[in-house]
C-alpha positions as CSV (number, residue, x, y, z in Angstrom):
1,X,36.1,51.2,123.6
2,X,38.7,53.7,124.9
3,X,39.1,56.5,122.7
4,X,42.7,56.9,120.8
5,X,44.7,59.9,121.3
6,X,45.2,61.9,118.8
7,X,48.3,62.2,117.1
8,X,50.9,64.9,118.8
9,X,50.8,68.3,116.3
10,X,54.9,68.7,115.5
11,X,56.3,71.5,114.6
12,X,58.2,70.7,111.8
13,X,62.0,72.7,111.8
14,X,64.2,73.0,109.0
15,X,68.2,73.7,110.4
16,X,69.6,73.5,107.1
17,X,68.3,76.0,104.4
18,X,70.2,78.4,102.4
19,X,69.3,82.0,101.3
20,X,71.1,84.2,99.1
21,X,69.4,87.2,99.7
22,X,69.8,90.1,96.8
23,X,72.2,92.3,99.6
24,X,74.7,89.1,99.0
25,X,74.8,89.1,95.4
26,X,75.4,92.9,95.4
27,X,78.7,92.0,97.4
28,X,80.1,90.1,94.5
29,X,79.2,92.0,91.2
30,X,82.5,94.3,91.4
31,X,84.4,90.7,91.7
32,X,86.6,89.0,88.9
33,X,87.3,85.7,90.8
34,X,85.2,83.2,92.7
35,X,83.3,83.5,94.1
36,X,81.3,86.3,91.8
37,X,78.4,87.1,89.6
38,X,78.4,87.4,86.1
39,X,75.8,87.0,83.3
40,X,73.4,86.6,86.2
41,X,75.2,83.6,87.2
42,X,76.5,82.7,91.0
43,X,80.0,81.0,90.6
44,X,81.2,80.3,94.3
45,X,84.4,78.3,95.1
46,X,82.4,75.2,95.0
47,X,81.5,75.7,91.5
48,X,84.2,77.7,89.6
49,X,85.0,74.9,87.6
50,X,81.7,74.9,86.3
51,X,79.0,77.4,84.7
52,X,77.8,78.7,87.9
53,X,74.7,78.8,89.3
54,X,72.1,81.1,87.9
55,X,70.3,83.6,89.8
56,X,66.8,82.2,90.3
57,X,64.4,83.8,92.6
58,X,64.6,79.9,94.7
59,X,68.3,81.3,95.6
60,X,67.1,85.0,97.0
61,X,63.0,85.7,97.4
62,X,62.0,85.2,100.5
63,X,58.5,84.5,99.3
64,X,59.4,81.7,97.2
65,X,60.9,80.1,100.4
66,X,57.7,80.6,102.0
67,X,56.0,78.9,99.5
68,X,58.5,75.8,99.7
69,X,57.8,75.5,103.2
70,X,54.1,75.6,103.0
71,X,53.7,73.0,100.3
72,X,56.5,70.6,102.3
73,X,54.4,71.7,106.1
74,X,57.8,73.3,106.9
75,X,56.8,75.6,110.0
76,X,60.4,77.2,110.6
77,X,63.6,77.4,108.9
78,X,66.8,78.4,110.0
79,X,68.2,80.3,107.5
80,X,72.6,80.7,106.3
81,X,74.0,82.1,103.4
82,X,75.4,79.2,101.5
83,X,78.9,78.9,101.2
84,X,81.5,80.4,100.8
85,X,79.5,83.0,103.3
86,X,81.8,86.3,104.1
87,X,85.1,84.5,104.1
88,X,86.1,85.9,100.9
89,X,86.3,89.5,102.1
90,X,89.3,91.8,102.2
91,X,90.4,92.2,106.3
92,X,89.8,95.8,106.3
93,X,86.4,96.7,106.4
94,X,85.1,92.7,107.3
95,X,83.7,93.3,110.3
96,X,81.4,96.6,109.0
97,X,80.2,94.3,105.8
98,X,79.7,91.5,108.5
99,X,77.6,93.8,110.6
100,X,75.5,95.3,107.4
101,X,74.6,91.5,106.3
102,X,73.6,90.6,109.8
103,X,71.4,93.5,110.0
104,X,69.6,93.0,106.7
105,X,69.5,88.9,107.7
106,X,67.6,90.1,110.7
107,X,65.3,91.9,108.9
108,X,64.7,89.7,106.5
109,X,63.7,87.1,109.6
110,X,61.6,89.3,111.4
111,X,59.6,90.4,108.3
112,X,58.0,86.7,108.3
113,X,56.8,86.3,112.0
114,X,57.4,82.7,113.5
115,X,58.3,81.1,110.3
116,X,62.1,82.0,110.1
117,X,65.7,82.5,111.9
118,X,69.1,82.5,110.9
119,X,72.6,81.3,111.8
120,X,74.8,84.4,110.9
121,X,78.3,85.2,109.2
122,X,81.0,86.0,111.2
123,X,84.0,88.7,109.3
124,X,86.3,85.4,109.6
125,X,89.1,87.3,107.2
126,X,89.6,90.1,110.1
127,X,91.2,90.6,112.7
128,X,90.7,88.4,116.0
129,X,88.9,92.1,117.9
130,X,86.4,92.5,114.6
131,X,85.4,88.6,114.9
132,X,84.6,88.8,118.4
133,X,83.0,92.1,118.8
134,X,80.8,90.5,115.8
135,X,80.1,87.9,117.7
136,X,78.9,89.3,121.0
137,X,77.3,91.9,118.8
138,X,75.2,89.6,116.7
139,X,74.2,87.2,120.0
140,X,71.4,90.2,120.7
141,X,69.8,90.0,117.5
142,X,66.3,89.0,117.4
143,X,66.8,86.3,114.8
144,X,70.2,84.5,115.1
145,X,70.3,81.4,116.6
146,X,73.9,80.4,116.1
147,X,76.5,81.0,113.4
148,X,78.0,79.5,110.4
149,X,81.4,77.9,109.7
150,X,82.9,76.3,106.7
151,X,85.7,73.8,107.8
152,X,88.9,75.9,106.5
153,X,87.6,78.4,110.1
154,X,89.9,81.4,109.7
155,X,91.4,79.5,106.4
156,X,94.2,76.8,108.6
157,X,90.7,74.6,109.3
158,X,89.0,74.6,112.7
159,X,91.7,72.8,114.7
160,X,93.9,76.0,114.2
161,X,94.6,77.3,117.9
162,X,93.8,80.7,116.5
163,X,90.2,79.9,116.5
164,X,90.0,78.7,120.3
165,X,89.3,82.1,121.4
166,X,86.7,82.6,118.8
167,X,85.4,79.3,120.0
168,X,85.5,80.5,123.9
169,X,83.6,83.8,123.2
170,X,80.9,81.8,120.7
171,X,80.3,79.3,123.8
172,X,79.8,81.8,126.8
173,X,77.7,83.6,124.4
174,X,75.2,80.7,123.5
175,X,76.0,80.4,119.8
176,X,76.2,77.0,118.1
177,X,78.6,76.9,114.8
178,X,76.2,75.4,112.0
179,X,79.2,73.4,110.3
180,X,78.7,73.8,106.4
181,X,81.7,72.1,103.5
182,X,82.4,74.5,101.2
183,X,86.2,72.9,99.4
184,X,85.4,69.2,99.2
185,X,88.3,67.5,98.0
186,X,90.8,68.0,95.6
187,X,90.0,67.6,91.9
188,X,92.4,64.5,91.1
189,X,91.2,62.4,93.8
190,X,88.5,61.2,91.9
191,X,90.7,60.4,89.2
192,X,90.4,61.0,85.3
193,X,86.7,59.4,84.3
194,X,85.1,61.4,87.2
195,X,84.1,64.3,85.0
196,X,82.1,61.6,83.2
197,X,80.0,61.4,86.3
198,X,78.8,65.0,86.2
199,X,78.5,66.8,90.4
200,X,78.0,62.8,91.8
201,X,81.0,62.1,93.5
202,X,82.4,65.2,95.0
203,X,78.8,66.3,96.0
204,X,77.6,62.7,97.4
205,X,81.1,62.1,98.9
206,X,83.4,64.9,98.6
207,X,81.4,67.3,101.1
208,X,80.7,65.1,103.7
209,X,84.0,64.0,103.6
210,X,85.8,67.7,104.1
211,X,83.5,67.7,106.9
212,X,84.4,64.2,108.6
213,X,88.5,64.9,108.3
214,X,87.2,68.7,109.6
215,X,86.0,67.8,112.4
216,X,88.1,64.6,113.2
217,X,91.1,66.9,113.3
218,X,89.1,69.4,115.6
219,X,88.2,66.8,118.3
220,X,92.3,65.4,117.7
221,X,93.5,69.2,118.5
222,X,92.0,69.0,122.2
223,X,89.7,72.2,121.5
224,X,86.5,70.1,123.2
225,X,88.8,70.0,126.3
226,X,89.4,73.6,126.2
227,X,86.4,74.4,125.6
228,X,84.1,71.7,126.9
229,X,80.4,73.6,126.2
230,X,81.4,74.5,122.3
231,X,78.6,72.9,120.2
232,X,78.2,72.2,116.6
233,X,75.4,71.7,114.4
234,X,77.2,69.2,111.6
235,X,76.0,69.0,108.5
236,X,74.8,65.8,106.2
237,X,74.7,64.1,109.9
238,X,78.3,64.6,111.1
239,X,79.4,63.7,107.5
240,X,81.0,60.0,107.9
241,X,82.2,60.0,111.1
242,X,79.5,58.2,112.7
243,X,80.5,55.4,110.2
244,X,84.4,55.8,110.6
245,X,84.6,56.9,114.6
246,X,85.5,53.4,115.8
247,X,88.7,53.2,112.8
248,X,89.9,56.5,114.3
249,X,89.9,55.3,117.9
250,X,91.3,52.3,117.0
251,X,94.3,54.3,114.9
252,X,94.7,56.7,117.9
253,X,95.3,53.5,119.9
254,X,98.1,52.6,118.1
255,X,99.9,55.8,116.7
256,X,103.6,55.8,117.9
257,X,103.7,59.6,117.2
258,X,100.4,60.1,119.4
259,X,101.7,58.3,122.4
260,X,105.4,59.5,121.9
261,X,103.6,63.1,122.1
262,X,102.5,62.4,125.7
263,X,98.6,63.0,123.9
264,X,97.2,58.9,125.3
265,X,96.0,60.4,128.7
266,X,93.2,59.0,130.1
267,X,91.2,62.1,130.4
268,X,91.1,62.5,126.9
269,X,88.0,63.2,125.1
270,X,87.2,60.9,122.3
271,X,85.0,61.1,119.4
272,X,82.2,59.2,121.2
273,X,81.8,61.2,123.8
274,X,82.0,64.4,122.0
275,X,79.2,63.2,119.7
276,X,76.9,62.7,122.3
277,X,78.0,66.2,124.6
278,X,79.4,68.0,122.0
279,X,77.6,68.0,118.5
280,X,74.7,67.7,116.8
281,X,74.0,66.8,113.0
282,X,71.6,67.2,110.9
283,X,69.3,64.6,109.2
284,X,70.4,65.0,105.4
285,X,71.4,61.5,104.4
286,X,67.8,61.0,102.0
287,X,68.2,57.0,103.7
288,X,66.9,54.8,107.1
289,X,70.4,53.6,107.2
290,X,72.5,56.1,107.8
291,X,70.3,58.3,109.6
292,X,69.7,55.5,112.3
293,X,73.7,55.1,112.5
294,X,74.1,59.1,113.3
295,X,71.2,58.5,116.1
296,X,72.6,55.5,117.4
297,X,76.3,57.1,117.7
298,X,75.1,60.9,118.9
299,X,71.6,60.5,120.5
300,X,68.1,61.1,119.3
301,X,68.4,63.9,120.7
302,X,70.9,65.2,118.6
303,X,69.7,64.3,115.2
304,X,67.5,67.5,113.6
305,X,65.6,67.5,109.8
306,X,67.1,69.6,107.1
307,X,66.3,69.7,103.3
308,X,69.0,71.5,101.7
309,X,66.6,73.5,99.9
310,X,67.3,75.6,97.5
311,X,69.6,72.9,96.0
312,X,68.9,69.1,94.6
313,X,66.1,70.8,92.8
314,X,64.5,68.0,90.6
315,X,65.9,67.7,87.4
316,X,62.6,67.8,85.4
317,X,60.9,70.8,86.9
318,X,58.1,71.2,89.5
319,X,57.9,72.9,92.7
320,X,58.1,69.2,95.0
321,X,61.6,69.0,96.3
322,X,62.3,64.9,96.5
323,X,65.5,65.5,99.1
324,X,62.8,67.0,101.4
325,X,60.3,63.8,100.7
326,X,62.9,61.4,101.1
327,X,64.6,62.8,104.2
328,X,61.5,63.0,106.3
329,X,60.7,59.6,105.0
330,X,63.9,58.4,106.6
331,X,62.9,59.7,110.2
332,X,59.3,58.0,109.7
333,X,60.6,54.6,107.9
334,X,63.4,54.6,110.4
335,X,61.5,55.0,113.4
336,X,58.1,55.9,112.8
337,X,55.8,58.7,112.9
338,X,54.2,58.3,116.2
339,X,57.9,57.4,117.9
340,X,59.3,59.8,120.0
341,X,62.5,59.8,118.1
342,X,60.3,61.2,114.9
343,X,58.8,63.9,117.0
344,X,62.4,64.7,118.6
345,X,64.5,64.9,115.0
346,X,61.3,66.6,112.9
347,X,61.3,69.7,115.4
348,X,61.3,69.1,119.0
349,X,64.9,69.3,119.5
350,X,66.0,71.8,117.3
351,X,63.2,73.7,119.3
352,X,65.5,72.9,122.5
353,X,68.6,73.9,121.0
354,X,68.0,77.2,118.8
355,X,65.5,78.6,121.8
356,X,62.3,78.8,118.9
357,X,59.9,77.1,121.7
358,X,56.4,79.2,121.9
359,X,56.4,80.6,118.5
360,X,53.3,80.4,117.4
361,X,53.5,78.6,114.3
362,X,50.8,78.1,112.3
């Protein structure tokens, strides 16, 4: 009897973990509106309705992240600051702060060999020079591998033709934008009874959703045209556009304005084809389903894990994290654990993409 071959080792890569590392924090003590921290409590502009997060060591310590990835057989993670990153920062003096929290990021990184990377802030709130000097600055540190974006850009959202140079310098310089929501949608959208529901609805729906009308009106604006090698790593797998492409096609099709605009030319590119040259998501949809859509409209080779982590912590204690359970199971239930895809979306193609390859993980 032939002998079976053993089972491929992956190297399991997380793209979508948040730090806030102490240096952070220290940033918004002096601060009287969101995002800031008082009482030992992080209230962003996510959460400023609410009682704020409070200051755990899961949000900062570096060792507890460690220990997260070990007991989930995480090898790598690639770290951001979660939202609402730098943007909140007065113009003058952005691009200094921007450098300082770079630094320190990089640090951070390099302290733990092989384990972690980060995409970093840009000084978005400065001037156009300070943004791209940061850029090109932070492409030669040891530890970025792209760089993080919420979906207002430089606060008119990322289809503002401001943001095509930033754009132009970010692709010749090899950086990917990691896409992260930060607004969602307004409050009265979800009408009087939603408070009822506690976080459900604008976290479940209202995040992936600023990301979906984010990045529909990007690919509308003509910036992939302009810039055809800008890539982006979306979050919570491209948010619903994967599910809503084919309605927006069809709308473009038939919008008097649109064609009266002289914008139907057959050159165009559409939201197909920038999905599969364009962007890549990652995996956080905790469901076969979905996750099989985003692969079947980008590529396999698109698709990369992410937990999340430090937030979705479970509600009655204990240090297993079910997003993280329930995301991989999506990749192995949707395709199997000895199937290519699984090997391509746990690791290998992140691994392509971010440049980690020969790291010597454990």
């Amino acid at each position: 009897m032939a002998e079976s071959t053993p089972a491929k080792k992956i190297t399991v890569v997380d793209v979508h973990s948040h730090l806030y590392p102490t240096f952070y924090f220290d940033l918004l003590k002096s601060r009287t509106v969101a995002p800031y921290v008082k009482d030992n409590k992080f209230i962003n502009r996510a959460s400023a309705a609410g009682a704020g997060k409070p200051i755990i060591p899961v949000l900062y310590d570096v060792q507890t992240k460690i220990k997260f990835m070990d007991l989930h057989k995480i090898d790598i993670s690639i770290l951001s600051i979660g939202n609402p990153w730098l943007d909140f920062l007065e113009p003058e003096g952005a691009g200094e702060v921007a450098k300082e929290v770079n630094d320190k990021f990089n640090e951070l990184c390099a302290a733990v060999p092989n384990r972690l990377f980060f995409f970093a802030c840009l000084p978005l709130s400065g001037s156009h020079d300070v943004i791209l000097a940061e850029i090109k600055r932070v492409s030669s540190l040891s530890h970025v591998r792209g760089i993080v974006m919420g979906c207002n850009g430089m606060g008119e959202g990322l289809d503002d033709p401001s943001l095509i140079q930033v754009y132009r310098t970010l692709a010749e310089n090899n950086l990917p934008i990691f896409l992260h929501p930060n607004y969602g949608l307004p409050e009265e959208v979800w009408g009087k009874r939603a408070k009822e529901y506690g976080q459900i609805l604008p976290i479940s729906m209202g995040f992936p959703l600023e990301t979906t009308i984010a990045m529909t009106r990007l690919i509308l604006s003509g910036a992939f045209q302009e810039v055809p090698e800008l890539r982006f790593i979306v979050s919570h797998a491209g948010g619903t556009l994967p599910f809503l492409a084919g309605r927006v096609e069809n709308a473009i099709d038939h919008d008097r304005l649109w064609h009266s605009q002289g914008k139907a030319k057959a050159d165009r590119r559409t939201i197909w084809d920038v999905l599969k040259k364009n962007v890549y998501m990652d995996g956080i949809v905790y469901d076969k389903i979905p996750l099989k859509m985003a692969v079947e409209a980008a590529g396999s080779d698109r698709v990369m894990f992410g937990t999340d982590h430090p937030f979705f912590l479970p509600v009655d204690g204990g240090d297993e994290i079910p997003s993280m359970w329930s995301n991989e199971r999506a990749v192995r239930e949707g395709f199997g654990k000895e199937s290519k895809e699984y090997q391509q979306i746990m690791g290998e193609n992140a691994i392509k993409l971010l440049d980690i390859g020969g790291c010597g993980c454990h």
